[in-house]
N, C-alpha and C positions, 0 to 999 in steps of 0.2 A: 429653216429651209435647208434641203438636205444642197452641202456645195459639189462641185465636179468633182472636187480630191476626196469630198467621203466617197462618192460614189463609187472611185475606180479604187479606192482602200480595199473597200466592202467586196466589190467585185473581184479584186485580184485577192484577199485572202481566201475566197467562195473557190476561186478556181485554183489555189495552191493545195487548201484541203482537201479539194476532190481529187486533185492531181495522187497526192500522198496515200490518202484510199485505195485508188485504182493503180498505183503502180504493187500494193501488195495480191492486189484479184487478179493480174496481169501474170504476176508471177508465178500465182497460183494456175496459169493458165484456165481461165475463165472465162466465160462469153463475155459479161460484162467487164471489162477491162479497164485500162487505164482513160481512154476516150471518153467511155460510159460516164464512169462515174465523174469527170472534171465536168462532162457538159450536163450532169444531170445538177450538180452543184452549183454549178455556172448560175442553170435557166431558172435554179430555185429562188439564189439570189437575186437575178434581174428581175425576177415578177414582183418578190417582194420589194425592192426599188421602186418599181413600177409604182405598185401598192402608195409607196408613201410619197410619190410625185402629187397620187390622186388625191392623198388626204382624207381626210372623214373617216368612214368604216372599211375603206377597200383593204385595208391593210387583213383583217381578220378574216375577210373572204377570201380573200387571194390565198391565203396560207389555207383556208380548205379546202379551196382547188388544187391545190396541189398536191396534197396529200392525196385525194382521189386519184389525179392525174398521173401521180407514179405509181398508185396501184395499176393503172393498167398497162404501163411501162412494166413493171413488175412481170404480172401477168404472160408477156414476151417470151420471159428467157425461162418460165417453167416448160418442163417437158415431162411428159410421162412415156416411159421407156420399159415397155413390160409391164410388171409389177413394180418396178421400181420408179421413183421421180425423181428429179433432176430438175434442179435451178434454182431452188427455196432457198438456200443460202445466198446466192447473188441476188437474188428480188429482192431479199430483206434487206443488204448493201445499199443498193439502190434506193431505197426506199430513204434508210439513214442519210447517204449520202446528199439528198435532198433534204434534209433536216436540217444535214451542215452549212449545207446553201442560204434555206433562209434563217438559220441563223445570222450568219454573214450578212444578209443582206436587210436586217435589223439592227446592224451595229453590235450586236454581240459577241465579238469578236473570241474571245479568251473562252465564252462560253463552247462558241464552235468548234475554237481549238481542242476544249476534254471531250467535245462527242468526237470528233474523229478520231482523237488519240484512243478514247475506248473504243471504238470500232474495230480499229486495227489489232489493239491487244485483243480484244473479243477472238478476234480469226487467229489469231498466234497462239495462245494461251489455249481457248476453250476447243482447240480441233481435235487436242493429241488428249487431252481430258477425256473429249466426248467419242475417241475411238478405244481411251480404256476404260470408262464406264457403259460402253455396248454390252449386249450381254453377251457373257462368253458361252454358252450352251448353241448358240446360233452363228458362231464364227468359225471359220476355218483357218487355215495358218494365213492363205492371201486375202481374208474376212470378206470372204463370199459363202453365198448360201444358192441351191440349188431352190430354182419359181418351180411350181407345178399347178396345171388350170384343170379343175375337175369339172368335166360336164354331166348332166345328170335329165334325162325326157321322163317325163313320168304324168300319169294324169293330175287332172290341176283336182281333182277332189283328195287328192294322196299327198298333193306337194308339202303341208305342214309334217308328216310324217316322215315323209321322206326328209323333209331336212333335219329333223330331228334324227335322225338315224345318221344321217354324214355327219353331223357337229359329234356324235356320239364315237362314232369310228375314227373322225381325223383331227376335231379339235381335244378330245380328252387324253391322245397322246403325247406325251411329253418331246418326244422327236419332230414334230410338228407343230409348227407354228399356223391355225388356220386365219389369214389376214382381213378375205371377206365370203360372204358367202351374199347371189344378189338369184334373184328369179324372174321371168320374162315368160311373155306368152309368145313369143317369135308367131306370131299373127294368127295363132290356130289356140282358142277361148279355151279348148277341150284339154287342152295340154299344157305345162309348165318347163319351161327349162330353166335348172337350179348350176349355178355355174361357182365354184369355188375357190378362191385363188389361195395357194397353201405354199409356205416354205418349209426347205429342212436345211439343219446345218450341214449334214451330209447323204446324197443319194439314198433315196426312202422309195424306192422302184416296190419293192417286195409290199410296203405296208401298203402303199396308191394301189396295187394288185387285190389284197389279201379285201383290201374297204370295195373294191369293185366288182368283185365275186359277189362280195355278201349282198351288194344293194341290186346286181341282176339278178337274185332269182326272188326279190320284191313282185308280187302279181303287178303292179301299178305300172310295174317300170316299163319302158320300152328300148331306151338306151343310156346307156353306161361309159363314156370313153376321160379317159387321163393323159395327159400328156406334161412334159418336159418342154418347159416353153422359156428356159438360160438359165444363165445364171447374174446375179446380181451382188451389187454391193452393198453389206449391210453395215454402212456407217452412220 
């Protein structure tokens, strides 16, 4: 029978680790912070409490709800921002940090202790690794890279041709990174729009020109437009 002293053990190292987590995301100024992660570690812990109050099997479901449950806590603090995304790092925190919780709230005290201690070195150690293992052909000196969104109308009996011709012009250049390329029928059957989202490490105005020449004087085509839609962080 679990006593009040394990519980508020359990409980208070659940909320020390998440504490110690969130004061490095904090400082990292992060959305998920130091708050975040003590109360995501917290509630991970009391469910699992909860869990073993109830006895039987609740203990083994409870920990898959919650695993679920912080994916869509996760899910929160992603953002997509142009072409670039934003948050993946803190969801995954999050996520951990809730690991630490019901560790904690299992009694596995010492275990909880090395996932959060690796969490933390994770973000110490692997940030300044993972900004000199980027590639450097796509970096700039402040490791930004110029977005570019290529739109492209064309009849939808041409659309495989036609994409084969911009993968041909924008992804076989080495200055160019092409990220996706997606198509649509923007509600008229008869026609396609091919829409391309492309980076460079440095301003590629000339070649986004030189590739939209060549695919308006396509008979298929009807329109052609490129634009410069920021710049981003490529770490």
């Amino acid at each position: 029978m679990l006593t009040i002293f394990e519980f508020t053990t359990r409980l208070a190292v659940a909320l020390l680790l998440g504490a110690i987590i969130g004061v490095e995301r904090q400082w990292r100024q992060k959305s998920a912070g130091l708050r975040t992660n003590t109360l995501v570690s917290l509630g991970a812990a009391a469910y699992i409490l909860l869990s073993i109050r109830i006895g039987g099997e609740a203990t083994g479901r409870v920990a898959s709800y919650i695993i679920s449950g912080i994916g869509f806590l996760g899910a929160g603090v992603i953002m997509k921002d142009g072409l670039s995304v934003q948050g993946l790092n803190t969801a995954a925190t999050i996520w951990c940090s809730a690991a630490v919780g019901s560790l904690s709230g299992m009694g596995l005290l010492p275990e909880a202790g090395i996932v959060a201690a690796a969490i933390i070195l994770a973000h110490l150690l692997l940030r300044p690794l993972g900004s000199t293992l980027s590639k450097p052909a796509f970096r700039k000196s402040a490791n930004t890279v110029t977005a570019y969104l290529f739109t492209i109308r064309c009849k939808e009996k041409a659309e495989n041709h036609i994409r084969v011709l911009l993968m041909q012009h924008l992804g076989g250049d080495d200055k160019l990174l092409l990220r996706s390329i997606t198509s649509s029928e923007n509600g008229d059957p008869a026609y396609a729009i091919i829409t391309a989202e492309i980076t460079a490490a440095t301003p590629q105005d000339q070649l986004m020109e030189k590739a939209a020449s060549r695919l308006t004087v396509e008979q298929d085509v009807t329109k052609v437009k490129w634009e410069v839609v920021g710049q981003q962080t490529d770490l």
